[in-house]
SERO-4910 file (N, C-alpha, C, O; in steps of 0.05 Angstrom, whole numbers):
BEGIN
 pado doro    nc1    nc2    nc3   cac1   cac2   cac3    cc1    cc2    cc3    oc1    oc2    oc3
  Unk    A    554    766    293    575    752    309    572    761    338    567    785    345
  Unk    A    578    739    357    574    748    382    597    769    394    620    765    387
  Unk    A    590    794    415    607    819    408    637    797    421    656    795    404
  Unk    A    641    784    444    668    777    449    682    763    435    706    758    440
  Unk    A    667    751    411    683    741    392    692    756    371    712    750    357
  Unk    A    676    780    367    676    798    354    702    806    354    720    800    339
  Unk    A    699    825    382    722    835    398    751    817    393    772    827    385
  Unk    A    748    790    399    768    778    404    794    779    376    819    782    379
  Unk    A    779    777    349    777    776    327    792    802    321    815    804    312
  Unk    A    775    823    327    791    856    322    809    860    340    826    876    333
  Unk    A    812    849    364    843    857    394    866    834    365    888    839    356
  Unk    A    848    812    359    876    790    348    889    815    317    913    817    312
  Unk    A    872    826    303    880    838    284    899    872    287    918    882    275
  Unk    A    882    882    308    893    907    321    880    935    307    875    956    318
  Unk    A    878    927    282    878    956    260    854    958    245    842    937    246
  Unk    A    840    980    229    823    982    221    826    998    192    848    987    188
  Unk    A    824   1013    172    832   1027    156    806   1048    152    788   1034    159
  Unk    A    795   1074    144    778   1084    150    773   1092    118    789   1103    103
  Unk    A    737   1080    110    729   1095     85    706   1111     91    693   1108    112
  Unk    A    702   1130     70    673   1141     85    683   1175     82    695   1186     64
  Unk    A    673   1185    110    673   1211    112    699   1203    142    704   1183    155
  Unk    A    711   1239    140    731   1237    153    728   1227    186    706   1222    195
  Unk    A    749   1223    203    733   1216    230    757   1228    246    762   1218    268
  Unk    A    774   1253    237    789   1267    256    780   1276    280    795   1286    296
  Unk    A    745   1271    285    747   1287    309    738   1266    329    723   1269    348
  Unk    A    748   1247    322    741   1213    342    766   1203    339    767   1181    350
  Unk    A    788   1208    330    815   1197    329    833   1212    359    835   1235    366
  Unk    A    844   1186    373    858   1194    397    886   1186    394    889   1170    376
  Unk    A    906   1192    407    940   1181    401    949   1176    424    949   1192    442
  Unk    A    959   1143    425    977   1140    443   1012   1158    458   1033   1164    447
  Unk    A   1003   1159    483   1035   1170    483   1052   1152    500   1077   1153    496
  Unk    A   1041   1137    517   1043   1113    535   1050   1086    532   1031   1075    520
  Unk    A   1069   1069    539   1061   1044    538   1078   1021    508   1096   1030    493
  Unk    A   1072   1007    506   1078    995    477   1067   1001    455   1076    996    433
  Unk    A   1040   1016    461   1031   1018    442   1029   1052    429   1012   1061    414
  Unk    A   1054   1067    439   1052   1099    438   1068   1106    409   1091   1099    403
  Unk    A   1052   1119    394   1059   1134    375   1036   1131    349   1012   1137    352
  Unk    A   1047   1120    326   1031   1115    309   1006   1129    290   1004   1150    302
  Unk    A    992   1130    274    975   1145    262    952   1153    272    936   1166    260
  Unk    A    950   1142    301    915   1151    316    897   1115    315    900   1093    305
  Unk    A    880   1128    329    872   1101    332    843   1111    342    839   1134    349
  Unk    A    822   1091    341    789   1098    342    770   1081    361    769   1057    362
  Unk    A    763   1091    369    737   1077    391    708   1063    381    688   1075    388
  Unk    A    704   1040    368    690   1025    356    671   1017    383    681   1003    401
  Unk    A    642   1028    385    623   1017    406    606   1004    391    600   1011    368
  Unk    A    593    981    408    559    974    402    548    959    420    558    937    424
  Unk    A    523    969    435    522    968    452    538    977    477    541   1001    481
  Unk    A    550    958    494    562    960    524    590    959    505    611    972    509
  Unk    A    587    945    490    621    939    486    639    957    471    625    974    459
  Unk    A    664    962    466    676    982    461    706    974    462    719    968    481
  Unk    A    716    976    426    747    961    421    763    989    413    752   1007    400
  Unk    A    784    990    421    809   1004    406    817    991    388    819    967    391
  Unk    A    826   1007    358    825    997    333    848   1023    319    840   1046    314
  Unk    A    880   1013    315    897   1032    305    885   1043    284    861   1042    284
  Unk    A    897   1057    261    873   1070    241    903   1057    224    925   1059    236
  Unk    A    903   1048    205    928   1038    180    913   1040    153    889   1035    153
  Unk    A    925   1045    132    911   1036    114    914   1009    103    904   1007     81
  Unk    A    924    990    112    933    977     96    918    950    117    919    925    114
  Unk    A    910    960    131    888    930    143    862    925    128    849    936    111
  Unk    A    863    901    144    840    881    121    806    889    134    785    883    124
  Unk    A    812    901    157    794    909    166    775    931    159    788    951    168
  Unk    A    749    943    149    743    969    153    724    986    166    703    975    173
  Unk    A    728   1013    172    709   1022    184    703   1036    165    722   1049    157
  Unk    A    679   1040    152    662   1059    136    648   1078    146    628   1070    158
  Unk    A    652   1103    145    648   1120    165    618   1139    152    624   1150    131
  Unk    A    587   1143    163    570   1146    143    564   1174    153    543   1185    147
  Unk    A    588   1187    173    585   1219    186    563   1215    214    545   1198    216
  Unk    A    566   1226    224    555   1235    262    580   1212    270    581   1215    294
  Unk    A    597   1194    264    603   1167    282    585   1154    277    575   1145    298
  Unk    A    573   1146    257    565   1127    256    575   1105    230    578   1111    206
  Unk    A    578   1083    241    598   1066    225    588   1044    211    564   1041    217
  Unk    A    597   1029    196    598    999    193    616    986    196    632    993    179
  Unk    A    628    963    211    651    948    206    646    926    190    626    911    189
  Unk    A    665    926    177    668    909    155    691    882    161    714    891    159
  Unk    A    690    860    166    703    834    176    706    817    166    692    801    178
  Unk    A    716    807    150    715    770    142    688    768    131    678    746    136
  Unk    A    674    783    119    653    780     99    626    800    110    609    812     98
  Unk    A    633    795    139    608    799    158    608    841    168    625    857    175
  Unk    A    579    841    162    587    873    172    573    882    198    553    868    204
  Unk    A    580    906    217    564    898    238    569    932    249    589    943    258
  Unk    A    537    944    243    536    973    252    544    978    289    542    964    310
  Unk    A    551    998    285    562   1010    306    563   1041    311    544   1055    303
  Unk    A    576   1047    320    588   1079    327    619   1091    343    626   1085    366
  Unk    A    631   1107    328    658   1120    331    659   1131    366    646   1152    368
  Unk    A    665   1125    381    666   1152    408    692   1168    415    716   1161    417
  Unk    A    674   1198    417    694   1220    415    717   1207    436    710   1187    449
  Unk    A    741   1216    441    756   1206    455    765   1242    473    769   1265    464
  Unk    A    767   1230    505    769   1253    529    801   1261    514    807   1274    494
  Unk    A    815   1246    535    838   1249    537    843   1223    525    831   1206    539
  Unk    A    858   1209    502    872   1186    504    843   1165    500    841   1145    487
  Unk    A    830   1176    512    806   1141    511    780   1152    523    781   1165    544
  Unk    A    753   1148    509    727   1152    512    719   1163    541    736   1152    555
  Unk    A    708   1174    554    693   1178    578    727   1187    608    724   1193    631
  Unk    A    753   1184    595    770   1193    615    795   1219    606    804   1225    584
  Unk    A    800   1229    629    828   1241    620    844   1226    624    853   1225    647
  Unk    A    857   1207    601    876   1198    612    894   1200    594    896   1194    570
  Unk    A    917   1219    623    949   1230    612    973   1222    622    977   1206    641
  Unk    A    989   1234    610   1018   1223    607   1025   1246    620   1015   1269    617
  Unk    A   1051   1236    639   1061   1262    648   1081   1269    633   1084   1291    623
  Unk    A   1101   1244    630   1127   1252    614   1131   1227    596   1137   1204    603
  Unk    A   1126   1236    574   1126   1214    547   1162   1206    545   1168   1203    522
  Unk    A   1178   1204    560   1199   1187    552   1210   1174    580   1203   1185    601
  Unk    A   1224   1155    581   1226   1137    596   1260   1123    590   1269   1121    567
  Unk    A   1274   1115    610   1295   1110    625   1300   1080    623   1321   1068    626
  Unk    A   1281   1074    619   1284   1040    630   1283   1034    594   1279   1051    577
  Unk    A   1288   1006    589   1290    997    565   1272    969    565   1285    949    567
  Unk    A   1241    965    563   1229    944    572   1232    931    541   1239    942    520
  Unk    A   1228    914    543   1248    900    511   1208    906    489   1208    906    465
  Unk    A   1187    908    502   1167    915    485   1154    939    479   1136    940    463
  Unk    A   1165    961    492   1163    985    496   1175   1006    470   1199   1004    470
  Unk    A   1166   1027    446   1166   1040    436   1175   1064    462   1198   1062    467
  Unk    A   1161   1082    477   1175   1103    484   1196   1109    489   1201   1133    485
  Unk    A   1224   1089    503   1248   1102    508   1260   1104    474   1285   1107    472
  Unk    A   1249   1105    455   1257   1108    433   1245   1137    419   1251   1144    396
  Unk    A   1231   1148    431   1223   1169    423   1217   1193    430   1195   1196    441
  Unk    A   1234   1216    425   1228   1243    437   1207   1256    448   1195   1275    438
  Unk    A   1201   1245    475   1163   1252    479   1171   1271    501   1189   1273    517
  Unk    A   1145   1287    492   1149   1314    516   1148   1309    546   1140   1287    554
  Unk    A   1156   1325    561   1149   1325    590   1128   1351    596   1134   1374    597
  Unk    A   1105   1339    598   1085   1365    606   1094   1368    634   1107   1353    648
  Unk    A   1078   1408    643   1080   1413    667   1048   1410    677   1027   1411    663
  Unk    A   1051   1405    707   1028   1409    718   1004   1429    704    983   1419    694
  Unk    A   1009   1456    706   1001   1473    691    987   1459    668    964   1452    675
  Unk    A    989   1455    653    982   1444    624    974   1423    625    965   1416    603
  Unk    A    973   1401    648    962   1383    641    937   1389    654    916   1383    644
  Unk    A    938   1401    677    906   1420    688    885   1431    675    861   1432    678
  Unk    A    902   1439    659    883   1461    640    869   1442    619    847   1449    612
  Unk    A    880   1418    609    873   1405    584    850   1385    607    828   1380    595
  Unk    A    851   1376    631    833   1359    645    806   1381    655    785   1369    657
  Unk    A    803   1408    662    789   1428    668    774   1432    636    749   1433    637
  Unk    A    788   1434    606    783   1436    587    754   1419    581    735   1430    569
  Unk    A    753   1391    592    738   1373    581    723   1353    612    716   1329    612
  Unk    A    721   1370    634    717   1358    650    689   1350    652    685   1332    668
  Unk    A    670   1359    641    640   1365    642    631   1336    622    608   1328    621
  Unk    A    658   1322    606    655   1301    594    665   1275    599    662   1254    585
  Unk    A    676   1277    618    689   1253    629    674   1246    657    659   1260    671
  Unk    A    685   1214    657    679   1208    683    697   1190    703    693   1175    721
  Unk    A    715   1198    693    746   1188    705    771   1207    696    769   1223    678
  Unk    A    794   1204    712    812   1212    714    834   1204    712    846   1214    731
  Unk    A    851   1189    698    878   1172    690    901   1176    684    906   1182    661
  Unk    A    920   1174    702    952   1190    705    967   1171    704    966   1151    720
  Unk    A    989   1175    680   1006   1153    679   1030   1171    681   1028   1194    690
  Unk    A   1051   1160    671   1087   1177    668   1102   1150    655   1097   1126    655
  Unk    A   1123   1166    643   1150   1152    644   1162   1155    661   1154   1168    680
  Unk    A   1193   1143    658   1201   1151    676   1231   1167    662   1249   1154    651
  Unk    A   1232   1193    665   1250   1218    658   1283   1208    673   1304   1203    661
  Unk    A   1279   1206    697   1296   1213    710   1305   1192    729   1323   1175    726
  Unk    A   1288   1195    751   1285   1175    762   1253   1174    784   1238   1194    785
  Unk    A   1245   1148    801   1216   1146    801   1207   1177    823   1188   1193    818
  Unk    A   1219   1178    838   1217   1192    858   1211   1215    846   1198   1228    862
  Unk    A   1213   1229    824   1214   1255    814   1184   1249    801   1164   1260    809
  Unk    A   1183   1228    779   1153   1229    777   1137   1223    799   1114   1230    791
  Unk    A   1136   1214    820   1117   1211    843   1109   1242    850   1086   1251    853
  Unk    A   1138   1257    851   1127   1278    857   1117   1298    850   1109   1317    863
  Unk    A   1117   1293    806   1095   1305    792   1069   1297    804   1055   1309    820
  Unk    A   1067   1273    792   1034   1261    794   1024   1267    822   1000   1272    823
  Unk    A   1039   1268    849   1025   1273    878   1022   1310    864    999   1318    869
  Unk    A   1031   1320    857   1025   1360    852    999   1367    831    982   1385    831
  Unk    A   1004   1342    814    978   1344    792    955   1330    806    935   1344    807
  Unk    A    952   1310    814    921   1301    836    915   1318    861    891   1318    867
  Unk    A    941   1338    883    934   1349    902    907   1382    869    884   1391    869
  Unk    A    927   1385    852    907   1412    834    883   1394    829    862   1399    840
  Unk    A    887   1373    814    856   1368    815    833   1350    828    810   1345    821
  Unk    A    848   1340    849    826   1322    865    796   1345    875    776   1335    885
  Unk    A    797   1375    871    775   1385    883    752   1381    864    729   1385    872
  Unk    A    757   1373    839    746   1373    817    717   1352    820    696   1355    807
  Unk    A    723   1326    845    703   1311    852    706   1288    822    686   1274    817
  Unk    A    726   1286    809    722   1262    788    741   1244    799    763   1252    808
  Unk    A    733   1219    797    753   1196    811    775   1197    795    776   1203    771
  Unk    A    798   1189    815    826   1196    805    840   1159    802    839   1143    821
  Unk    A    851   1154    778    869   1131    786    891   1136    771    888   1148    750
  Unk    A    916   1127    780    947   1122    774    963   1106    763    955   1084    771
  Unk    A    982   1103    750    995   1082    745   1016   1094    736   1020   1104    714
  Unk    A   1037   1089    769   1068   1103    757   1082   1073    760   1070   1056    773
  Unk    A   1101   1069    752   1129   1060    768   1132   1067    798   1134   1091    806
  Unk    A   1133   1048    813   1122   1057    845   1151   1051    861   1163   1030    856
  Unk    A   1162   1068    878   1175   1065    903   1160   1055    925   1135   1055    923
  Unk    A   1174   1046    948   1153   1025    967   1141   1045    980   1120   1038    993
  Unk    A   1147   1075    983   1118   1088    992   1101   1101    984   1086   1117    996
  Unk    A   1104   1092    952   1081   1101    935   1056   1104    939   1047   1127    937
  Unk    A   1037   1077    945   1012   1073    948   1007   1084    969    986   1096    965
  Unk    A   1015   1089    998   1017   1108   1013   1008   1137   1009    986   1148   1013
  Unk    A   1028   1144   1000   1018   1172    989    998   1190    962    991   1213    956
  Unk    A    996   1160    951    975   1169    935    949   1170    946    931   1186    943
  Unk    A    949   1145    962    930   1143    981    910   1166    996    886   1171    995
  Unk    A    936   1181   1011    933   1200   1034    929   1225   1006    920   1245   1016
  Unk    A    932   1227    989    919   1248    971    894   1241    961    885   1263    953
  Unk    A    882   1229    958    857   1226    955    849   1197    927    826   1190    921
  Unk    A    869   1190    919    882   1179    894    852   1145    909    851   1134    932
  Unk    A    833   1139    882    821   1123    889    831   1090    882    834   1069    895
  Unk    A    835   1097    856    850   1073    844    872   1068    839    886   1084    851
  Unk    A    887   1051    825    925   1049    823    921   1026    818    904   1010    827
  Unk    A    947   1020    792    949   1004    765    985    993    757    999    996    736
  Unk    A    993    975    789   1024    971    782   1026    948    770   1020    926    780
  Unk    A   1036    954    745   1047    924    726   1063    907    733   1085    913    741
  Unk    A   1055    883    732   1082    856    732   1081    857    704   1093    838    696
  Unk    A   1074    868    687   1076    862    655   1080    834    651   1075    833    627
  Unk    A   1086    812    658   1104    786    646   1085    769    664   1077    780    684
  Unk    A   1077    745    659   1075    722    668   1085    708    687   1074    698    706
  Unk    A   1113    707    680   1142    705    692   1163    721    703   1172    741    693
  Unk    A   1172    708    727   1202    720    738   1215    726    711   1223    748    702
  Unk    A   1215    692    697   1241    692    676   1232    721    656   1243    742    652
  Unk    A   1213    714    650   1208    735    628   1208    774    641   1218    795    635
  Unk    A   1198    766    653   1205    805    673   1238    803    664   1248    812    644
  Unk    A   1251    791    685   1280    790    674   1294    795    645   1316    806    640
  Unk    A   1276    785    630   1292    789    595   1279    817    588   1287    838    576
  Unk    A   1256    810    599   1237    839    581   1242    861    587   1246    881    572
  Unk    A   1243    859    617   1248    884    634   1275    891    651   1275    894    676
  Unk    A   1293    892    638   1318    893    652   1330    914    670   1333    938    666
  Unk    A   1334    904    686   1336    927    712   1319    940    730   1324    957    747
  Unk    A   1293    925    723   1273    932    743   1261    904    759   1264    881    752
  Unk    A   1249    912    778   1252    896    805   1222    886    810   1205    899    823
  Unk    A   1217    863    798   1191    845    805   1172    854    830   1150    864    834
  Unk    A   1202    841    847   1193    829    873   1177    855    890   1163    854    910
  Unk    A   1188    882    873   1176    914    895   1158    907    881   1143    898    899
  Unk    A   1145    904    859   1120    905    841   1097    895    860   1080    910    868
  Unk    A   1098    866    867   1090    844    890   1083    862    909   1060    873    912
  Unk    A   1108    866    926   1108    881    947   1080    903    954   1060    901    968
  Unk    A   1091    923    935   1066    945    923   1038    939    926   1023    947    943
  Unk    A   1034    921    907   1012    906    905    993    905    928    973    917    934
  Unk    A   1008    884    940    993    875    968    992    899    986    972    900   1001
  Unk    A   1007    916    988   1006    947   1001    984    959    994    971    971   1011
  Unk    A    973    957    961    952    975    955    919    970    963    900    985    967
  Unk    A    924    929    963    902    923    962    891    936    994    869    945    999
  Unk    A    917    934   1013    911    938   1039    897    968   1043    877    971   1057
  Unk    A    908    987   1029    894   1013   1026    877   1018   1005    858   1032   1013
  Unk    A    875   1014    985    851   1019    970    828    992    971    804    996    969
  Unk    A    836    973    972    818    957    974    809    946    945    810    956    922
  Unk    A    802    923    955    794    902    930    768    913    905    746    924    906
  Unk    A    790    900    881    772    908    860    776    943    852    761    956    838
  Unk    A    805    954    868    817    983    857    842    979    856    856    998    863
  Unk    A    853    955    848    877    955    850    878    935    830    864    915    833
  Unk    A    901    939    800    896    930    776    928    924    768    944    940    777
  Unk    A    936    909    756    960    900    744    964    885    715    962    861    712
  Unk    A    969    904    697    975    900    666    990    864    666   1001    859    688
  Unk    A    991    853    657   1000    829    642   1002    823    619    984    810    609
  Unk    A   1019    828    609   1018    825    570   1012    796    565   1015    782    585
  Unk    A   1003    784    542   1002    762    531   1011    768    509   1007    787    495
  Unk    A   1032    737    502   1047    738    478   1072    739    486   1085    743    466
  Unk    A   1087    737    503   1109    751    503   1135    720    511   1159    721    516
  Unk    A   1113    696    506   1136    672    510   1117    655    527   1116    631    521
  Unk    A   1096    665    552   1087    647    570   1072    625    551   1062    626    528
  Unk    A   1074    602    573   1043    585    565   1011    597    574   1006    620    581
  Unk    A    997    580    574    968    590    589    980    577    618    984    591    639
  Unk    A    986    548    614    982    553    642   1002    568    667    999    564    691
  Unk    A   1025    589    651   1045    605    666   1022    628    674   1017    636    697
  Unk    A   1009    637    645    983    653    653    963    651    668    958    671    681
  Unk    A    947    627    672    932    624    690    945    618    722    927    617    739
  Unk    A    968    613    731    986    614    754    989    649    759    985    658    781
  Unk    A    996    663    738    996    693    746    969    706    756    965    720    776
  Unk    A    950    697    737    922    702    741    907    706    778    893    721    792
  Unk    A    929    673    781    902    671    801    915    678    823    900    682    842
  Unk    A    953    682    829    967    697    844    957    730    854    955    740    877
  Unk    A    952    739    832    940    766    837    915    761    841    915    774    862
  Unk    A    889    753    839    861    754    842    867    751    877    861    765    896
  Unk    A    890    715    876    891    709    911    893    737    930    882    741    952
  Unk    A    907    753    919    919    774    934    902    800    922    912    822    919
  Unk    A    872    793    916    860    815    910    864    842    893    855    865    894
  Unk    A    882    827    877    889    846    854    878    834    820    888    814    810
  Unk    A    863    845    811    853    845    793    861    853    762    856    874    751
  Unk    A    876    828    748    897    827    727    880    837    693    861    829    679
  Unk    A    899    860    691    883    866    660    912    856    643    936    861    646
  Unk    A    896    837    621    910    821    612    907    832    576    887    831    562
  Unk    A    936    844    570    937    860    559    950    838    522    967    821    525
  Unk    A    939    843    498    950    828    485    975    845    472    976    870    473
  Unk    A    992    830    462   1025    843    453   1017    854    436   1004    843    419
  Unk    A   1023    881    435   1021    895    404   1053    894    394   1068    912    402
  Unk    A   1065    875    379   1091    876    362   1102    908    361   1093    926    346
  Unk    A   1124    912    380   1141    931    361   1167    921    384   1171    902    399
  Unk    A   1184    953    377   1208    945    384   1228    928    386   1240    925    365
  Unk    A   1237    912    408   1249    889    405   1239    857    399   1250    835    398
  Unk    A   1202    869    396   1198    845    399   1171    846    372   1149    836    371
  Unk    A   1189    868    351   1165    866    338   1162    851    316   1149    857    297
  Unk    A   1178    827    319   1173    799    301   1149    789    313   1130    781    299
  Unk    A   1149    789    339   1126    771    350   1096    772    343   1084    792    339
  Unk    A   1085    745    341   1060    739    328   1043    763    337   1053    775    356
  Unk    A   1027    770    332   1003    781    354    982    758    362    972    742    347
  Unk    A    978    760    384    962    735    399    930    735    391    912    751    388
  Unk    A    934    698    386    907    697    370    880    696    386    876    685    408
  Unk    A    857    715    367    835    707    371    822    685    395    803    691    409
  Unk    A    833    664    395    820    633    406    835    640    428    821    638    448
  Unk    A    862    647    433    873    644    461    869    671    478    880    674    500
  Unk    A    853    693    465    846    709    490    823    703    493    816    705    517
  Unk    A    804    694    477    775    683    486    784    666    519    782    674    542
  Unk    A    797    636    507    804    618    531    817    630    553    809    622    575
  Unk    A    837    648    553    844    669    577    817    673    592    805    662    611
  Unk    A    810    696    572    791    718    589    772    697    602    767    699    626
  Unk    A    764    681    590    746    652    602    760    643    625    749    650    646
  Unk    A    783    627    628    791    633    654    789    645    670    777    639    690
  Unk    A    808    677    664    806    688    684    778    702    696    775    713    718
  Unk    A    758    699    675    731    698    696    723    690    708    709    701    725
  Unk    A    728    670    708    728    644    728    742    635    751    733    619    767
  Unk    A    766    646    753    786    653    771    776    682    788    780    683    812
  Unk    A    765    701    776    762    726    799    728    720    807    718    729    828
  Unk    A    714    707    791    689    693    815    699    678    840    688    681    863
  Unk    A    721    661    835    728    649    850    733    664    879    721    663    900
  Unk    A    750    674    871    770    702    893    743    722    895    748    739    913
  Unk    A    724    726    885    705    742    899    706    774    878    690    792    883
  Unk    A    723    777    859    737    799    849    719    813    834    720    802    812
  Unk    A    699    835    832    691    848    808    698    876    791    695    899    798
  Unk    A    711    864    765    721    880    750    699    908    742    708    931    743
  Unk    A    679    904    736    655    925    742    654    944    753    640    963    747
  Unk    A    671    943    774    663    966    800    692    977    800    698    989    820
  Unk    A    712    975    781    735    992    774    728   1022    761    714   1023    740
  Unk    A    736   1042    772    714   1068    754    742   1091    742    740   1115    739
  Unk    A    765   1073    737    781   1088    722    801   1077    703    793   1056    696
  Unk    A    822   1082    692    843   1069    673    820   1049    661    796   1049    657
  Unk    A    846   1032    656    839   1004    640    808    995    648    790   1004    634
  Unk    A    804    983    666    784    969    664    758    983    666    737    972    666
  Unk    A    761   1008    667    744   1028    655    730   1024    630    708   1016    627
  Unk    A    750   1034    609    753   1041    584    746   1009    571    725   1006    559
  Unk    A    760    994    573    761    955    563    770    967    532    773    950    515
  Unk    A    774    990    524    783    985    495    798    962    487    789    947    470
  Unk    A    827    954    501    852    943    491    850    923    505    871    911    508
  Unk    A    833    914    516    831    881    527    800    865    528    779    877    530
  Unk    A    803    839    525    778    829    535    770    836    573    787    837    592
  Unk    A    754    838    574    752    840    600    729    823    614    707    831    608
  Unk    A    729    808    626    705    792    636    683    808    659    691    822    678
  Unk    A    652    803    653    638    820    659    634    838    637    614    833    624
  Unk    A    643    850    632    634    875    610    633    860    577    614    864    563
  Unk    A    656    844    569    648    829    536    647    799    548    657    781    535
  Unk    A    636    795    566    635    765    566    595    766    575    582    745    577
***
């Protein structure tokens, strides 16, 4: 099977179940995001390409595990060798951490404000990125938000001034005040990752209640102005109510303005975990678009060297599975 249909097929299913020999030391855990908590989850490569795959037992999917990481997936009849990758921090080849696993805001798709997650200190999150630095080749800082944003700004600016000497590219993705990108900037900070999550005004509004689009926007166009095109990245879920063509209007809003949309599919929980998980056929036709949309705008996802479009576990990404 060709790998982006492959891919498309395992993002539409999410999960994998593991037979074989054990694979604890390739299993990584979300703490971030919609998708934080759960039993661990595994880094399925072959070739260039490379899917995040929850670990359940009870999916139809499998990975047969034959020891070194080396695998078979097992699919809809079809099997297709591969290999497990150790995971840094969170995801293959990066440190990427959480500053403070709980969060303030109530985004209607979000698992963390529901769950007691630690607040690391600088200290400790140093030591665990120094731990494994000789294996990574990125650097990835996210947060909740504890308190309020200003207080995590001024974790994450204390944890990049300790390790920017380290020489590994640094990128971000907090909840931003308008002189965020600013100052991550002037610390050495290469990349930065602020979400419109939603398609839509309307839908930001239901999903995300009490937080403010229009600074999101704002931000944005601030970052592209200082970091420059093709380092400046904005999450978009799919699934969450839009059409394609609300999606492809978001798409090509951000590419116009040189921001480069990682288009994330819904993983069901929380308030919204009736919702389908989005099929196979409509992230193919996305990601197809929006490749086609950032040729247009000039945009290459390629030359991103941290977070998301780094890693491509949890999305199609054009250029890398297309």
């Amino acid at each position: 099977m060709e790998w982006v249909k492959l891919k498309a097929h395992l993002l539409e299913n999410g999960s994998a179940r593991v037979e074989g020999a054990p694979i604890d030391a390739y299993l990584g855990q979300s703490t971030a995001g919609p998708g934080a908590g759960g039993s661990g989850s595994a880094f399925f490569t072959r070739g260039e390409g490379r899917v995040r795959l929850s670990i359940q037992e009870d999916s139809p999917i499998v990975l047969l595990h034959r020891g070194e990481g080396v695998v078979t997936l097992a699919v809809d009849g079809e099997t297709v060798e591969g290999t497990l990758e150790k995971v840094g921090l969170h995801c293959p080849r990066q440190a990427y951490v959480t500053i403070n696993e709980r969060c303030i805001h109530r985004c209607k798709y979000c698992m963390v404000p529901f769950q007691q997650g630690r607040m690391k200190t600088v200290e400790e999150l140093e030591a665990h990125i120094r731990a494994i630095q000789n294996r990574i080749d990125a650097i990835a800082i996210t947060s909740g938000v504890a308190a309020n944003e200003g207080e995590e700004e001024k974790v994450t600016l204390s944890l990049v001034r300790r390790i920017r000497h380290l020489g590994i590219p640094i990128g971000v993705s907090i909840y931003p005040r308008e002189e965020t990108p600013g100052l991550l900037h002037v610390e050495g900070v290469e990349e930065v990752k602020f979400n419109l999550e939603t398609a839509t005004d309307h839908l930001f509004t239901r999903m995300c209640p009490g937080l403010d689009r229009d600074l999101i926007w704002r931000i944005l166009d601030r970052s592209v102005t200082l970091f420059g095109e093709n380092h400046v990245f904005s999450n978009v879920i799919i699934g969450l109510g839009e059409t394609d063509s609300e999606m492809e209007t978001c798409i090509e809003d951000l590419a116009d303005r040189g921001v480069i949309p990682v288009l994330r599919p819904l993983q069901p929980a929380a308030a919204v975990a009736h919702y389908p998980r989005v099929s196979a056929g409509r992230l193919l036709s996305l990601c197809e678009r929006e490749e086609a949309i950032l040729k247009t705008a000039g945009l290459e996802p390629l030359e991103a060297r941290t977070m998301c479009l780094a890693c491509t576990g949890c999305d199609l990404t054009p250029g890398r599975d297309t």
